[in-house]
Backbone bond lengths (Angstrom), bond angles and torsions (degrees), N, CA, C in turn:
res aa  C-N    CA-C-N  psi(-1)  N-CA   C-N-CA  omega(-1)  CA-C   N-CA-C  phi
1 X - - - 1.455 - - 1.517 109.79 -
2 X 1.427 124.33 127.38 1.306 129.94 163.04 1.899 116.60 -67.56
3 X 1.501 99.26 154.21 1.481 120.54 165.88 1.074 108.99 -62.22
4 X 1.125 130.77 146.31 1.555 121.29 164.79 1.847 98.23 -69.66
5 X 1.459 106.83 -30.34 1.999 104.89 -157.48 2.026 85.12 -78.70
6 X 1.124 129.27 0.05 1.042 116.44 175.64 1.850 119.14 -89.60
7 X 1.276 111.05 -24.68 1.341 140.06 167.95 1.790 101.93 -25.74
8 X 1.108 104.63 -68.33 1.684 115.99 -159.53 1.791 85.19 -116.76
9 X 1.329 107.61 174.64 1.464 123.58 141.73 1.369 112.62 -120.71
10 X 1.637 83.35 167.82 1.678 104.22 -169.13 1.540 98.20 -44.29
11 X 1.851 137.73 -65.96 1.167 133.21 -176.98 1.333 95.59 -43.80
12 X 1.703 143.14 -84.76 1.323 115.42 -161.59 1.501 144.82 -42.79
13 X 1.611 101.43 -26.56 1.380 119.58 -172.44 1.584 84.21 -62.65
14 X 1.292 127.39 -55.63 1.790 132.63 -155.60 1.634 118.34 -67.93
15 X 1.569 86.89 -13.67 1.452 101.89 -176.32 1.788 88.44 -96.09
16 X 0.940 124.14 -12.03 1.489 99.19 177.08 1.299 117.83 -102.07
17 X 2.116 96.59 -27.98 1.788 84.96 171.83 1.886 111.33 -84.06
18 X 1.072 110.03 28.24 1.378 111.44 159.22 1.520 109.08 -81.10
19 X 1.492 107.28 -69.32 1.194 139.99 172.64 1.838 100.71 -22.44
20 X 1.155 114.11 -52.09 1.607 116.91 -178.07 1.331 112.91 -79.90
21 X 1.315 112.31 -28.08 1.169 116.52 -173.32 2.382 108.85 -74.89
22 X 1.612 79.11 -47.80 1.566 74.40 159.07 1.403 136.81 -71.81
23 X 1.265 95.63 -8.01 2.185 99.47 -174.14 1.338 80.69 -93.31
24 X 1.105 158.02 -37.53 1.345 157.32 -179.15 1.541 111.42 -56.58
25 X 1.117 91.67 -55.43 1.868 85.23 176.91 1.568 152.11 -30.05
26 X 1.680 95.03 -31.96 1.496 129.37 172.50 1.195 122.47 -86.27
27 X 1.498 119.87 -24.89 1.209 129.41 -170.57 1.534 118.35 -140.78
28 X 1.796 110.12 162.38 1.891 110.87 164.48 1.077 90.07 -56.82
29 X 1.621 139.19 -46.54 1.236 96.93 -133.00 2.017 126.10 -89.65
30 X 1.055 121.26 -179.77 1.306 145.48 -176.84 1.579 125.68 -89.95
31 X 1.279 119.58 90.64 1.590 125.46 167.12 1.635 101.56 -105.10
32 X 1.820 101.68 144.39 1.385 129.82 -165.12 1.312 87.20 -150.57
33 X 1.656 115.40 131.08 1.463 128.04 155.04 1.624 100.81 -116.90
34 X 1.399 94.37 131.00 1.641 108.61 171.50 1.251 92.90 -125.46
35 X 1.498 113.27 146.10 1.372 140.72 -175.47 1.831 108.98 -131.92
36 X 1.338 114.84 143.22 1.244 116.48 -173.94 1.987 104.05 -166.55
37 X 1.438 96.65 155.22 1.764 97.43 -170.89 1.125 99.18 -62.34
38 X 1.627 132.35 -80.07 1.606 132.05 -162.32 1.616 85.53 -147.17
39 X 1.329 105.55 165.51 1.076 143.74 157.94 2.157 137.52 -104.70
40 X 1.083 115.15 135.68 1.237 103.57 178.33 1.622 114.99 -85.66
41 X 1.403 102.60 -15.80 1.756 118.08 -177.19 1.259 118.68 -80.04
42 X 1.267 127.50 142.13 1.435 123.40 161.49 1.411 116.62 -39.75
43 X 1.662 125.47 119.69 1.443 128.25 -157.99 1.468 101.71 -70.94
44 X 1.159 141.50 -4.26 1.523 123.15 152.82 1.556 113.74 -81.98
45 X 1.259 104.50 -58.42 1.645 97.36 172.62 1.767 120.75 -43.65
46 X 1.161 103.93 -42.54 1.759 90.08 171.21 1.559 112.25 -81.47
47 X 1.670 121.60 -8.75 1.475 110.63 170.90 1.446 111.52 -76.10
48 X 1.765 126.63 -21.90 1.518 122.71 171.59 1.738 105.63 -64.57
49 X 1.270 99.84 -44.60 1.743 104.73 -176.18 1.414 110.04 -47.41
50 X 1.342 118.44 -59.70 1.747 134.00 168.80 1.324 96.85 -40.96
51 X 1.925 122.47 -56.80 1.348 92.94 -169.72 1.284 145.72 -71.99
52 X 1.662 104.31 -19.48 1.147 118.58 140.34 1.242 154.22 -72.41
53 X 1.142 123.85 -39.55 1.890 121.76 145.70 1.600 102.33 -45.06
54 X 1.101 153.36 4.19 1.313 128.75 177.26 1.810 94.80 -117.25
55 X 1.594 104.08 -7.52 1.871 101.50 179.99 1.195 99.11 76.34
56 X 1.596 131.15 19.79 1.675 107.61 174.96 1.707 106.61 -74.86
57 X 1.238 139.29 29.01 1.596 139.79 -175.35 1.291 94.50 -111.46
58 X 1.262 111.86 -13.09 2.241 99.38 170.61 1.509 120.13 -99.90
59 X 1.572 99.21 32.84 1.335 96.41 170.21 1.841 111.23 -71.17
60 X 1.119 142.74 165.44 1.481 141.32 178.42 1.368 106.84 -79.06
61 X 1.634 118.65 -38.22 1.282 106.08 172.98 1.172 135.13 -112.00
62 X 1.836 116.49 11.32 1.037 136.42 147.47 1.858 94.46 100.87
63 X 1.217 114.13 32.00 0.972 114.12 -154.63 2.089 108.04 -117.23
64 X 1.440 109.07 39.16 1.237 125.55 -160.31 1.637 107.88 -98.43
65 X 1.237 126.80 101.67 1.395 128.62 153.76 1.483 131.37 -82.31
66 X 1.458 114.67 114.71 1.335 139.02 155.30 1.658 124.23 -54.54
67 X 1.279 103.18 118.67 1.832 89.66 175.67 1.470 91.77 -142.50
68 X 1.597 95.34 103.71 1.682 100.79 -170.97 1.672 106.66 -118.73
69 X 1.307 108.72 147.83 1.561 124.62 -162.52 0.937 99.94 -142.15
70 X 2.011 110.91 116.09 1.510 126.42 152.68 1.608 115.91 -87.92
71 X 1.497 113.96 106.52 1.404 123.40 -162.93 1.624 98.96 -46.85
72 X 1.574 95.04 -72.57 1.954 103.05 -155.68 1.836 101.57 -56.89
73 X 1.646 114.67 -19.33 1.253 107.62 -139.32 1.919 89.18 -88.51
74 X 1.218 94.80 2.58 2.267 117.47 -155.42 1.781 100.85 31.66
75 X 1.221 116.12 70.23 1.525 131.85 171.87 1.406 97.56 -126.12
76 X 1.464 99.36 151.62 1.975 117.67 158.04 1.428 74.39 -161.91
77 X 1.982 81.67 169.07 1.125 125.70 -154.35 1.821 113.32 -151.08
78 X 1.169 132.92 109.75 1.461 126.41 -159.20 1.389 79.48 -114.59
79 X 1.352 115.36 139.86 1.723 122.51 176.20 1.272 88.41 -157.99
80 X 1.832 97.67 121.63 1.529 116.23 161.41 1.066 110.35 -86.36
81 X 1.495 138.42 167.11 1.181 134.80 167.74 1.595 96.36 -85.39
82 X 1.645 116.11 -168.94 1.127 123.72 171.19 1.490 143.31 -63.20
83 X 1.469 109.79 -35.63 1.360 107.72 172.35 1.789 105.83 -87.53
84 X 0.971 110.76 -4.86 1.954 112.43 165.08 1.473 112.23 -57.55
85 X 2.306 86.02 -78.87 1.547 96.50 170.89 1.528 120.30 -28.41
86 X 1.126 129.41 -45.50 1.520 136.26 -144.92 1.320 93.36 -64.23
87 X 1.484 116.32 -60.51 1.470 117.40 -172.63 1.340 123.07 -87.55
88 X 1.306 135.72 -26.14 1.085 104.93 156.09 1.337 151.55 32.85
89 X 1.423 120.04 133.78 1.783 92.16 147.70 1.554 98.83 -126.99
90 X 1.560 96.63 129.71 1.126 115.72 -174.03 1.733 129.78 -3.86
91 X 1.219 120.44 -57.37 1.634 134.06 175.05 1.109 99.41 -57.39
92 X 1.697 134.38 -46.84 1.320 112.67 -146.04 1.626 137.07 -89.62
93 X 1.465 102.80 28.38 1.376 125.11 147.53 1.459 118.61 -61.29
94 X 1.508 89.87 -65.79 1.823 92.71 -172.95 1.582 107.45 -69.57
95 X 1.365 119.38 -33.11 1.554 105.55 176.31 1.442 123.51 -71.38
96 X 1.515 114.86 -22.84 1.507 112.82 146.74 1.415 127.14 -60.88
97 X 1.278 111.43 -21.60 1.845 115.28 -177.35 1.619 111.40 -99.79
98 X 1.487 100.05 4.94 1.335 98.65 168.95 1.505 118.54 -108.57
99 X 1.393 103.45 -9.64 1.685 118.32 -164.80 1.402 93.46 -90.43
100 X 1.603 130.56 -38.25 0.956 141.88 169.18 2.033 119.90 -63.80
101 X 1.373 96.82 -49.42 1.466 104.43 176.52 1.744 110.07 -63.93
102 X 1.367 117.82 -29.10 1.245 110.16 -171.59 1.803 114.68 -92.85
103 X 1.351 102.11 -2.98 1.537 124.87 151.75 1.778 117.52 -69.18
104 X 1.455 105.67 -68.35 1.471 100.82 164.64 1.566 126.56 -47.13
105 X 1.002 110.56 -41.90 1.940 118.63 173.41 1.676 105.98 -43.43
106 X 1.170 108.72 -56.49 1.290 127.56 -173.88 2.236 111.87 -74.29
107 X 1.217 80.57 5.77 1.841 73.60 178.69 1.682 112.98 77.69
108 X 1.118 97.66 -9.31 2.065 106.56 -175.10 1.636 118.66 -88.75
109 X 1.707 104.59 45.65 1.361 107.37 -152.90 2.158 96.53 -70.11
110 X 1.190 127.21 -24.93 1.661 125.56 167.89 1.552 108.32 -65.96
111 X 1.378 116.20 -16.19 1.700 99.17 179.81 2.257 95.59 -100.10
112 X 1.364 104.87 -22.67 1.194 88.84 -170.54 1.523 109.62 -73.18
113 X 1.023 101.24 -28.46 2.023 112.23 176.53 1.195 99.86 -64.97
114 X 1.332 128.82 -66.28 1.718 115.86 178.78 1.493 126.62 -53.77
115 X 1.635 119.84 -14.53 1.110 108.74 -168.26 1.493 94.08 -97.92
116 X 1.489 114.22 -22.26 1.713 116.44 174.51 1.988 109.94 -50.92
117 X 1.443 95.48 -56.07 1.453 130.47 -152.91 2.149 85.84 -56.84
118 X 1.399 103.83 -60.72 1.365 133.33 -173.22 1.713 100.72 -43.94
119 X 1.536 103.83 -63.82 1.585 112.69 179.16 1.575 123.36 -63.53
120 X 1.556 109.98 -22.10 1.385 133.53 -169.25 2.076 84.22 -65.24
121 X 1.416 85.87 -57.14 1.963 95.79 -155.91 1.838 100.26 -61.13
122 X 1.306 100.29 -33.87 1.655 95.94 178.11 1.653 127.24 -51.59
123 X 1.244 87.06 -44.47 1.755 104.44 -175.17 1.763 90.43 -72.45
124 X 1.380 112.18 -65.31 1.757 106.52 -175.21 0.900 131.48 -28.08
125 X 2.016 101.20 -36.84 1.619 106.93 -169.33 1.943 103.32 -101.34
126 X 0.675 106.46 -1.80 1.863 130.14 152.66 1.589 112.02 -55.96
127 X 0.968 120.70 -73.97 1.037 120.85 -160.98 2.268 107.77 -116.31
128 X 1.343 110.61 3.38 1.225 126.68 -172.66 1.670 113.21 -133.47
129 X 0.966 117.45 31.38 1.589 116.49 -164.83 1.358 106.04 -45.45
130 X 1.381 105.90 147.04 1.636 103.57 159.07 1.566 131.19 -84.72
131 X 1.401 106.89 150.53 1.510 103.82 177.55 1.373 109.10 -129.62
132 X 1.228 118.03 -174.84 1.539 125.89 167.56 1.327 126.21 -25.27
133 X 1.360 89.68 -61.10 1.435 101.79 179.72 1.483 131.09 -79.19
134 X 1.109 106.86 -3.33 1.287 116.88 163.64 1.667 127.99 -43.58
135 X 1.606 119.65 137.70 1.243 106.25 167.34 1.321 108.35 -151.80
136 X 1.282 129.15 144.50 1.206 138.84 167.11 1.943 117.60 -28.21
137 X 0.977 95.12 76.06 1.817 99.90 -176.88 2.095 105.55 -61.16
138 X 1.066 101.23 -51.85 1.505 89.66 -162.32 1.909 100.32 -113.49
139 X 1.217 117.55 166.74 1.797 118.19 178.79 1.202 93.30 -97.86
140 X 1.777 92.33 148.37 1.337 113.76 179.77 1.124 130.45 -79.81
141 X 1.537 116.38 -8.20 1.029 135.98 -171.28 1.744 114.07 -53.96
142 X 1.196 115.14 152.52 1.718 117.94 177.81 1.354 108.87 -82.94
143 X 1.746 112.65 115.94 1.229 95.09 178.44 1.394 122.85 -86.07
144 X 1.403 139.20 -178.40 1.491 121.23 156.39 0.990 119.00 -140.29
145 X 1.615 139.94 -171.78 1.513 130.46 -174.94 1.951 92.62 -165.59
């Protein structure tokens, strides 16, 4: 059985909270990657649990993306909250979970998270622009379990 802290290294992890930190820039809204070995739960049902044990539902505009990864279980899970989902256009979950999945195939699981994390902030700052008043609601940091 693998570590989860063996998953990434410290340089990749930094390259992703860069990565968030730049999709953040444009917009309110909020991207969080949590990483974890396996799960016993259905991998969406434990990605709502993550999204809540981590408080991403107190964003103001409801505008919080999850991009959660069970290493051993080779699952992720991209979960917008509600005012994300809302706008949308429809596909572009799965075309983020494919841009990402075809990174994991390839062993490139730090470029597929950044390019998720990267695409997450595009759409946010689309439909979530930032303003003045804006502030960093949640840390960017990677969580794990």
């Amino acid at each position: 059985m693998s570590k989860v802290e063996d998953f990434l290294s410290i340089e990749e992890e930094q390259e992703i909270v860069s990565a968030i930190r730049q999709a953040e820039r444009n917009t309110s809204g909020e991207i969080r990657v949590h990483i974890e070995r396996k799960t016993d739960k259905a991998h969406f049902e434990r990605a709502l649990e993550v999204f809540h044990m981590l408080k991403m539902f107190n964003t103001q505009l409801e505008n919080a993306v999850l991009i959660y990864v069970a290493v051993d279980d080779h699952k992720f899970v991209i979960y917008g909250d509600k005012g994300i989902d809302a706008v949308v256009p429809k596909n572009f979950w799965e075309t983020t979970k494919n841009t990402m999945q075809n990174h994991f195939k390839n062993g490139n699981f730090k470029q597929g998270i950044v390019d998720g994390v990267l695409s997450a902030g595009k759409e946010l700052q689309a439909h979530f622009p930032w303003s003045i008043k804006d502030e960093d609601e949640l840390s960017n940091e990677i969580s794990k379990n």
